[in-house]
N, C-alpha and C positions, 0 to 999 in steps of 0.2 A: 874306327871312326869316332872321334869326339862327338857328344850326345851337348845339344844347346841346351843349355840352360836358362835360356828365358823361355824358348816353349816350354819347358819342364815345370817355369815356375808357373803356369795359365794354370788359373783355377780348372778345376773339372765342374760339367755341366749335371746338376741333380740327377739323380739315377730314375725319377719317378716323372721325369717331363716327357709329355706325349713325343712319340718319334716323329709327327709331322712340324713338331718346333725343332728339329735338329736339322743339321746340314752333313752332307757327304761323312763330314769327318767327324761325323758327334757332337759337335759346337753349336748352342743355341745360337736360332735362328729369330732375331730381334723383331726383323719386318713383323714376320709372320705370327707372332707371339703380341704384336701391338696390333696388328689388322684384326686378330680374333678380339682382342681384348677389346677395340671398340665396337665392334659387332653384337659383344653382349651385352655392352653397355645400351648401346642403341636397343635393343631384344626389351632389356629390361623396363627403360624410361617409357615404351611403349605398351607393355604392361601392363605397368601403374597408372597411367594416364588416362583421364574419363573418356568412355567411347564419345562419338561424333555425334552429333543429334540425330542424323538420319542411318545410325549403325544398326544392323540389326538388333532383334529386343533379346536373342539368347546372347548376344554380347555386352549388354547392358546388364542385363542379368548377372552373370560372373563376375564381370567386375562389381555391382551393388554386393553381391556375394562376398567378395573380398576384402572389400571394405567393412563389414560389420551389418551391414543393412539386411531386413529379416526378410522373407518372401512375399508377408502380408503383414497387414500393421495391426492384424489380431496376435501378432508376435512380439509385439512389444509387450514387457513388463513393467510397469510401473509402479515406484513405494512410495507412494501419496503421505505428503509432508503436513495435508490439511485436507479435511472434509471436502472443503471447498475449492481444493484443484485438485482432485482426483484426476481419474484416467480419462480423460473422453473421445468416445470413439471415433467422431467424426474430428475432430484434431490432431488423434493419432493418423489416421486417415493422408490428411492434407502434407502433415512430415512425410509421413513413408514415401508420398507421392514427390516429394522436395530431396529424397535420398539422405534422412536423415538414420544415423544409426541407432543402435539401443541406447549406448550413453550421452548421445547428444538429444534423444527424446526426455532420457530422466532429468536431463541439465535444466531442459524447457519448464517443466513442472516445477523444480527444483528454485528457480529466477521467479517465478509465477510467485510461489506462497511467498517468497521472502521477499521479495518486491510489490506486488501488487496487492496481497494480503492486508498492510499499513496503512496503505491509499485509499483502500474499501471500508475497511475499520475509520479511520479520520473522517471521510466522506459519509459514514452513517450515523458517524457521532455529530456532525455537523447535522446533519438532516434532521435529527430527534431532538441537539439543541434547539432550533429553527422551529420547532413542534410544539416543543413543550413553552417555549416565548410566546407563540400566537396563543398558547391556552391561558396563559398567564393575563396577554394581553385582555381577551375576550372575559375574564374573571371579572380581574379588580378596574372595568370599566375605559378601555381602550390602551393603547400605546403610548402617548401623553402621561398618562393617569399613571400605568406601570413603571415607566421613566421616573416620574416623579418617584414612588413609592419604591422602588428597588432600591437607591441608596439607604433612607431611612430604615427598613426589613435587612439590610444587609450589618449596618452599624449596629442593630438593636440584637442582633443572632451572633454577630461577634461576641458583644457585653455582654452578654447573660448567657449563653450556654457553652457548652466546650465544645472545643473544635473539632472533633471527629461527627458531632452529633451535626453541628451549623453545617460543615462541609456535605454531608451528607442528606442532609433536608434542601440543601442550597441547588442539588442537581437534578430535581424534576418540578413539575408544578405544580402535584402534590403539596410537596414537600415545603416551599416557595408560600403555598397558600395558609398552611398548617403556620410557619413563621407569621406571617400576617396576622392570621388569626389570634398567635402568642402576645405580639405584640398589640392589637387593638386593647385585649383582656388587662395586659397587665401597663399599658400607657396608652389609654385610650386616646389621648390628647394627638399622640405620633399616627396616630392612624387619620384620625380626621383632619390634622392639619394638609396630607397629601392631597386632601382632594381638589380637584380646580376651583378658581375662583369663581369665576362665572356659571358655575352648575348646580348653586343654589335661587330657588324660587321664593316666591312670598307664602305660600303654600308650603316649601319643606321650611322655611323657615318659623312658620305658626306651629307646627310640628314640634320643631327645637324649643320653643318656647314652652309647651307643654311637658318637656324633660325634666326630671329630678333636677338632673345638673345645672340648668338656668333657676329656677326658680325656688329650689329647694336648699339645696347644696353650693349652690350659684358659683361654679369651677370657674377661674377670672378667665382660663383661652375658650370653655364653652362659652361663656358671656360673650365674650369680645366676639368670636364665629360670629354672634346673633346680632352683637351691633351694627358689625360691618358689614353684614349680609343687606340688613336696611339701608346702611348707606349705598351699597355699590347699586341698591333696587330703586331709592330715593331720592339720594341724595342728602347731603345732612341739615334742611331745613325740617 
């Protein structure tokens, strides 16, 4: 009997496929090899998949298990990035309870220093700006009075000293007052010209008069101060 040779040429089925994918005559058996095939797919996606909310808590368990999630949130690790966002427990707390894992907790601290660290630092730089202004103001005789005198203290700390020293005097009110004070010493005129106009009396003005500089030395802007102090009190009859 002549042997066909097109069944001759059918591939042969692997030697290692389970006997329940074969058929009678050893030929894989497709159906049956694609019905398991979706069956463990399905097995699987179900797995993986967050239990139900009202599943029970040892199935919730295994799967946070599985996931990375630790049994208690005294299991977290933490490599604190800054003093001030360390580990804290009642935050670890709150995640454990949200199903976060180990490296989604380091992530949290990790966004913390490098985010909000900047915001904190800006916002307290602002607030001791804001500080050391009201001392300034409450100093050299109100907010007005500092207005006025800040640009003059700030021109006269330029010109005369160098700038690592001006910058560095220029950021507290120490610092601020100390300039002031340079400048009254060494152009007394720049200091007294700041002050308002209307906040001399007839009373500080006899004062001025009793000055070296009016009556002795007779300096032409203290002069003038003292004239026009009588006039704005007088008028000039």
């Amino acid at each position: 009997m002549s042997e066909n040779l097109l069944e001759a040429a059918a591939p042969d089925a692997p030697e290692d496929v389970p006997e329940k994918f074969r058929d009678e005559a050893g030929a894989l058996r497709v159906d049956a090899l694609l019905k398991s095939y979706k069956e463990l797919e399905k097995r699987m996606s179900q797995r993986f998949a967050p239990p139900a909310p009202d599943a029970p808590e040892e199935e919730k368990q295994r799967f946070r298990r599985a996931i990375g999630v630790p049994d208690s949130h005294e299991e977290y690790s933490v490599e604190a990035k800054h003093d001030l966002c360390g580990p804290d427990a009642e935050v670890n707390k709150r995640l454990h309870e949200a199903g976060f894992t180990c490296a989604q907790v380091q992530l949290v601290y990790d966004l913390a220093a490098e985010r909000l660290l900047p915001l904190i630092a800006e916002a307290a730089a602002d607030y001791e700006a804001e500080k050391q202004r009201g001392k300034l103001a409450e100093a050299l005789g109100g907010e007005a009075q500092f207005k006025r005198l800040a640009p003059q203290i700030a021109a006269w700390g330029r010109a005369n000293l160098p700038p690592g020293v001006f910058e560095a005097l220029s950021t507290t009110a120490e610092g601020v007052l100390a300039l002031h004070g340079m400048m009254a010493k060494a152009e007394p005129s720049l200091a007294r010209e700041a002050e308002p106009a209307g906040s001399v009396d007839e009373q500080a003005l006899r004062k001025m008069m009793r000055d070296p500089r009016y009556w002795r030395t007779r300096e032409p802007e203290y002069v003038k101060r003292v004239t026009e102090g009588f006039k704005r009190l007088f008028g000039n009859s």
